[in-house]
C-alpha angles and dihedrals in degrees: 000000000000095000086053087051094052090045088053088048094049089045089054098048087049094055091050098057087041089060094035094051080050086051091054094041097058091040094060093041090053085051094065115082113247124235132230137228092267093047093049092067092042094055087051091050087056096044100057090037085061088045094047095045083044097051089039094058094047093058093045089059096043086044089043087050090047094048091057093050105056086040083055085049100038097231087126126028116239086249094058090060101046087087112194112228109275139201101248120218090278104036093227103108119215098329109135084215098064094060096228104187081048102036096108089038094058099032079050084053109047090053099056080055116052085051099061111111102242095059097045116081122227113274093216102035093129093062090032121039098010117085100168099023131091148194092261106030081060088054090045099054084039089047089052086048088055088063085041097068097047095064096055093043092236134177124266090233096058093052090046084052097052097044080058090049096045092051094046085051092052092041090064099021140081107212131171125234093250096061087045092097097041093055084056099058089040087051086050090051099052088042089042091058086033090066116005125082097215106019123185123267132252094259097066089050090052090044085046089073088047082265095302088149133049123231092250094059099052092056095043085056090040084057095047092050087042083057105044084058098050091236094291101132097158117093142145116260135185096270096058090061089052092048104045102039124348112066087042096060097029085068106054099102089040112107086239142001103274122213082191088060098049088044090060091044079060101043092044088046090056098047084061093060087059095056117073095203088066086061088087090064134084118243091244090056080056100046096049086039099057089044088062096047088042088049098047087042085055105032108017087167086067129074108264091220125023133185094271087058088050098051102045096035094042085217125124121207084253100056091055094042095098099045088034082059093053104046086043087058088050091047089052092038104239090123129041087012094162094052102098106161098081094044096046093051094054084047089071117097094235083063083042084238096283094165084064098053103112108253118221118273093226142357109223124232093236088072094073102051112117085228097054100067112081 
């Protein structure tokens, strides 16, 4: 009995610091500040900053010791292991976010992707499908989207998104002039929850057309236009193109990485969304289109397109020329005049004013001879 006694004492002592160490535990975890969804992110990306510098040094060591001792052997000369800085195969340098070992598998990938044919509108809907919408009917409701998604302070990439939706739709669909607007708020709000992380509610969509439209009504659109794409909302844009691959690249033989530059890429890239010509081509065609004109606006004494663009973007200077010529008639206004908002909102500082940089007269044809990018 008394051994049973001193089992049951111990047990209990046992169980109570047990529970006190818990106690500890749970104290010490409440005392650290918690993190929210935005900081998350940011601590990975630290992390694997920290892995990555870490992991980079070590094989520097073990490649510097190598080095010496081939040079000790003489199996390599001094001048074969001094290695000059190079574009790798991504052109994204040692940033965990580009996905360096996978950056020609995904960019492959994506497009193989933006050229299947369901996810492609049609080039001629307009003529085709469209009995009571026109050309410009379809810049002006993209221009007020623009605006659109100023307001809300929305992605890029959510407008980019909803200018995609709004031409598939119009690509299967008859609709009249007077739901036009109301398929371009429906497309917002599916991009909207596509992207954002806290996107805005019907209702302000409903309160952005000065309440035109009902709330049922934009969710009955934003069902139809669900349906028509099959429920398939992720695509490449053109931004995705700018952001994974091409500005990188495109800057390599700059002095230094230009926010200016990148900001023009932007602003070139949206002008396109206003123009409905621009609908035929891919949004890589875009994207590569809109770095060479970027780079000739900037540096018009270096060659608009060089031998590393060409590789990693597999087009050639005369691929882009036709879609180069348009976005370069919309940057010196001669064409979508009218349209403001794009350019209004490149005109702000925090863009560095990008819409007011002087575009250049003319592009020369040479530009575009095959023998003339090195």
């Amino acid at each position: 009995m008394a051994d049973q006694e001193n089992c049951r004492r111990v047990t209990r002592l046992a169980a109570k610091k047990r529970a006190a160490a818990a106690e500890t535990f749970v104290s010490e975890q409440n005392k650290k500040p918690r993190v929210v969804l935005g900081e998350i992110q940011n601590v990975d990306v630290d992390v694997n900053l920290r892995i990555n510098q870490n992991i980079g040094d070590d094989n520097g060591k073990k490649k510097k010791a190598v080095a010496k001792r081939n040079v000790k052997k003489g199996k390599v000369s001094v001048k074969e292991t001094e290695s000059s800085p190079k574009i790798d195969e991504d052109g994204g340098g040692d940033d965990p976010q580009i996905c360096g070992a996978y950056a020609s598998d995904i960019y492959d990938y994506l497009r193989e992707m933006e050229m299947e044919p369901k996810r492609r509108p049609l080039p001629d809907y307009l003529g085709v499908i469209q009995k009571d919408v026109t050309a410009n009917m379809r810049g002006i409701l993209v221009d007020w989207l623009v605006e659109v998604a100023e307001e809300y302070k929305l992605l890029s990439e959510t407008l980019y998104l909803a200018v995609s939706y709004l031409d598939k739709f119009l690509s299967a669909n008859v609709i009249s002039r007077q739901k036009l607007q109301l398929l371009g708020v429906s497309s917002m709000l599916i991009a909207a929850k596509y992207e954002e992380i806290t996107p805005p509610h019907v209702k302000d969509f409903c309160y952005i057309t000065d309440n035109t439209y009902t709330k049922e009504e934009v969710v009955k659109m934003e069902a139809d236009v669900l349906k028509s794409l099959n429920f398939e909302m992720g695509n490449p844009n053109v931004k995705t193109f700018l952001r994974r691959r091409f500005t990188k690249i495109a800057q390599d033989d700059f002095k230094r990485c230009s926010l200016q530059f990148e900001f023009l890429a932007c602003y070139l890239a949206e002008l396109s969304l206003l123009d409905y010509a621009c609908v035929k081509f891919l949004p890589s065609t875009i994207a590569a289109s809109v770095i060479f004109l970027a780079r000739f606006t900037l540096r018009p004494d270096l060659c608009p397109w060089n031998s590393a663009l060409k590789q990693f973007s597999g087009y050639k200077p005369a691929d882009l020329k036709e879609c180069i010529c348009l976005i370069h008639e919309m940057q010196s206004s001669r064409r979508g005049s009218p349209l403001v908002a794009v350019r209004d909102k490149y005109k702000q500082p925090k863009f560095k004013r990008v819409s007011t940089l002087p575009p250049p007269s003319e592009i020369p044809d040479s530009l575009f001879d095959e023998t003339k990018d090195a």
